[in-house]
C-alpha positions in Angstrom: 45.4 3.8 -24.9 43.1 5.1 -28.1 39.8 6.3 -27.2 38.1 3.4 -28.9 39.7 0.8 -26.6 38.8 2.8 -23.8 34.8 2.5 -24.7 35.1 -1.2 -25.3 36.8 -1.6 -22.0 34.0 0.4 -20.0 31.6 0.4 -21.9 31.2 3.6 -23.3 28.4 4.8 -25.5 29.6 6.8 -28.4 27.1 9.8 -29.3 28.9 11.1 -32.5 32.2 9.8 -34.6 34.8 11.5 -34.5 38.7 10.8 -35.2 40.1 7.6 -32.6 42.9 9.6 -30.5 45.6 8.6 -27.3 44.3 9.2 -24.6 47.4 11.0 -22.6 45.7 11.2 -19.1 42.4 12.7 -18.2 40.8 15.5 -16.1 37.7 15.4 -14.1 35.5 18.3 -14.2 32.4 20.6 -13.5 33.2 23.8 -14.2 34.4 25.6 -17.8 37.2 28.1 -15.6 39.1 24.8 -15.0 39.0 22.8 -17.7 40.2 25.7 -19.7 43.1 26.4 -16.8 43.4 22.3 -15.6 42.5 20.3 -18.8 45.5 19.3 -21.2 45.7 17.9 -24.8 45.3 14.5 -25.9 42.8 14.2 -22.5 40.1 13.0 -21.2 37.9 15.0 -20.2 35.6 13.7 -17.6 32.1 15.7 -16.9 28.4 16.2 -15.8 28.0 19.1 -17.9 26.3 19.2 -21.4 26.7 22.7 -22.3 27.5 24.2 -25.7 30.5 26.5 -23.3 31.9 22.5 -22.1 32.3 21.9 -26.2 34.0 25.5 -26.7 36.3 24.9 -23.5 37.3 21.6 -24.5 37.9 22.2 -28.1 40.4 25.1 -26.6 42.6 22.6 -25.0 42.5 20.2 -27.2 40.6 17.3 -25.4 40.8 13.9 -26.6 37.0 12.9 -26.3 34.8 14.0 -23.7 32.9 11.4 -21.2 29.2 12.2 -19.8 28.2 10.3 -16.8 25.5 10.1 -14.7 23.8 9.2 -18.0 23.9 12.9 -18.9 23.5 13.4 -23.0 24.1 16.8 -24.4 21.5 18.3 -26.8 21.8 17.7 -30.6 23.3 21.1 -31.2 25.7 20.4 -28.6 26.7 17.0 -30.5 26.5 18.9 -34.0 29.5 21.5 -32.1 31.5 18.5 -31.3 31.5 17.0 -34.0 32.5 20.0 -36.1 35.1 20.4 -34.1 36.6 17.2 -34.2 35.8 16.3 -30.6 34.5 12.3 -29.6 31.4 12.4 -27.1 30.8 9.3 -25.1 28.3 8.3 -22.5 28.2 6.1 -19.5 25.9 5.4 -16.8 28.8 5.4 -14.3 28.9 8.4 -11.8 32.2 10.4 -12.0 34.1 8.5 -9.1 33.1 4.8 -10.4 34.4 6.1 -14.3 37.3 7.3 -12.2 38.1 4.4 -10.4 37.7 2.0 -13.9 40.2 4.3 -15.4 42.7 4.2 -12.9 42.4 0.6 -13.2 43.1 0.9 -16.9 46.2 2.9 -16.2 44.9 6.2 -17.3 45.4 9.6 -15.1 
């Protein structure tokens, strides 16, 4: 599934444009240690945090897009970051579990 049909499916809201990727699986995630030792490429990555380190972790693995719940938006400079480096943020109301759940649902894991 490409990242776009994923945010028409749930809902997403986009917060910068960025290149429409497969989505290989996905990883759910607080903390910048394990998304740099857990996350994989062509992932979602799944988070709470809005952190300029989040952007620099995720570009390292190679992340497909990144999802904010909670209704969590990172800072302009953080969406300036991901954009330079290629990487689609998206928001969602959702908490983590709920985005989860819809995901599973859409056969992503």
């Amino acid at each position: 599934m490409k990242v776009s049909q994923l945010a028409e499916q749930t809902g997403l809201n986009a917060l910068n444009q960025c290149k429409d990727r497969v989505i290989e699986g996905a990883y759910i995630s607080d903390m910048v240690s394990d998304v740099i030792t857990g996350a994989k490429a062509n992932h979602l990555l799944v988070t709470l945090q809005t952190h300029k380190s989040l952007i620099a972790a995720a570009n390292l693995v190679d992340v497909a897009a990144i999802v904010f719940t909670r209704g969590k938006k990172p800072a302009a400079d953080v969406v300036e970051l991901a954009t330079k480096a290629g990487i689609a943020l998206f928001g969602t109301d959702k908490d983590t579990w709920s985005f989860a759940l819809k995901m599973g649902e859409l056969g992503i894991k």
